[in-house]
N, C-alpha and C positions, 0 to 999 in steps of 0.2 A: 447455427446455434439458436435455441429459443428463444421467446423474448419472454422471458419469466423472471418475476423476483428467483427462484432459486439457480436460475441460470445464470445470473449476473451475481452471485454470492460463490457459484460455487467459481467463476472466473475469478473471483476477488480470494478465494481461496487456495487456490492455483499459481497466484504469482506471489502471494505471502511465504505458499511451501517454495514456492521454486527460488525466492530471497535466501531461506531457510539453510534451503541444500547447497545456497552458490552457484544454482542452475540457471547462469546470466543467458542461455540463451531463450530460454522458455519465457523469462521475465521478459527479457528485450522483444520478443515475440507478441506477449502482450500490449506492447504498448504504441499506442497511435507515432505516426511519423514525427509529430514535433507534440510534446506532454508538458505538464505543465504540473511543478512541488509546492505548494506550501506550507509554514509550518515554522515552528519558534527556528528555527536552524534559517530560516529566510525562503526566497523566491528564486523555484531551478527552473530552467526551460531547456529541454535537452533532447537529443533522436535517441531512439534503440542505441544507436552505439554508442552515445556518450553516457547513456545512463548504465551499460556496462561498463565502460571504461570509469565510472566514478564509482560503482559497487563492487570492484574487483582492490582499488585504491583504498578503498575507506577502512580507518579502525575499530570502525560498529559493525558488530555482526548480530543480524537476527537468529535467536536460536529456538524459541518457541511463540505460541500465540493461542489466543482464543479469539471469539468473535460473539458479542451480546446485544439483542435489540437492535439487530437486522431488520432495516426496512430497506425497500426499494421500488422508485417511482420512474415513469416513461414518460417525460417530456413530450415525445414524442417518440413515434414505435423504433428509428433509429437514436435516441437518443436514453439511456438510465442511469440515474443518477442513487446509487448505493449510500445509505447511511448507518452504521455501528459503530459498536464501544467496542474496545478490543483491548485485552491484557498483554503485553506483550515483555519477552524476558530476552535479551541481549549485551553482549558482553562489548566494551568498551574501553579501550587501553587496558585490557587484560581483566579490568573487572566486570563479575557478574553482576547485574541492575534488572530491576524491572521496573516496569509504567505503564499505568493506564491511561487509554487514547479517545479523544473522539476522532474518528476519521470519515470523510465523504470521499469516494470517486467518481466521475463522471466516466462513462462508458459512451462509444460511438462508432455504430456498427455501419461501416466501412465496405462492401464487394461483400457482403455475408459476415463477415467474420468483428467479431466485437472488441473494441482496441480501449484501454484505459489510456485519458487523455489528461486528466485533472487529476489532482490528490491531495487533499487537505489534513491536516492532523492537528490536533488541540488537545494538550492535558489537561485530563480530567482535573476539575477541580477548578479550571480557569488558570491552574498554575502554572505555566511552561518548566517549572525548573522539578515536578512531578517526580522524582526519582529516585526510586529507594536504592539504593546500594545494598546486596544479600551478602551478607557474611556465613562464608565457610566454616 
């Protein structure tokens, strides 16, 4: 895989669709052997399979997204770290909601292949509780 900002965006693109469609294998594929959450919801630390086994469990589902002011920086050529704002619309105990995100991932490219290890998320606004509820 290249080491290009669009190459680490379109990874990050990848496992948001593959959240989307419930594609836990493709997600759990992305992501480095032991990964690391945080975010108003708290601090996960989980393997591929446990991070399937808690996205398969949960009553949030992602059902769209966007991605705005994309940057991304290489620590080092095995290491990039991804920064965007992201709109994101997910349903939640049966209701539909959307929220705007700040989110960083760190990426760390592993035998060739680039694995998300880290993953931060902050509502916009400073607010963690960010969340419109869309009325039908």
């Amino acid at each position: 895989m290249d080491t290009t900002p669009e190459a680490i965006m379109q990874l990050e693109r990848m496992f948001w669709q593959s959240v989307v469609d419930m594609d836990l294998e493709t997600a759990g594929a992305l992501l480095d052997g032991h990964s690391i959450s945080v975010g108003p919801w708290g601090i996960h630390h989980f393997s591929p399979g446990e991070y399937r086994a808690m996205a398969a469990s949960g009553n949030a589902r992602l059902t769209a997204f966007e991605f705005f002011d994309e940057q991304v920086v290489f620590p080092t050529p095995e290491i990039a770290v991804a920064t965007y704002r992201a709109r994101q619309a997910f349903t939640m105990a049966g209701e539909q909601q959307e929220m705007e995100v700040y989110d960083t991932t760190t990426w760390v490219r592993r035998d060739g292949q680039w694995r998300a290890c880290a993953h931060t998320e902050t509502a916009a606004e400073g607010d963690p509780e960010a969340v419109v509820v869309v009325q039908e």
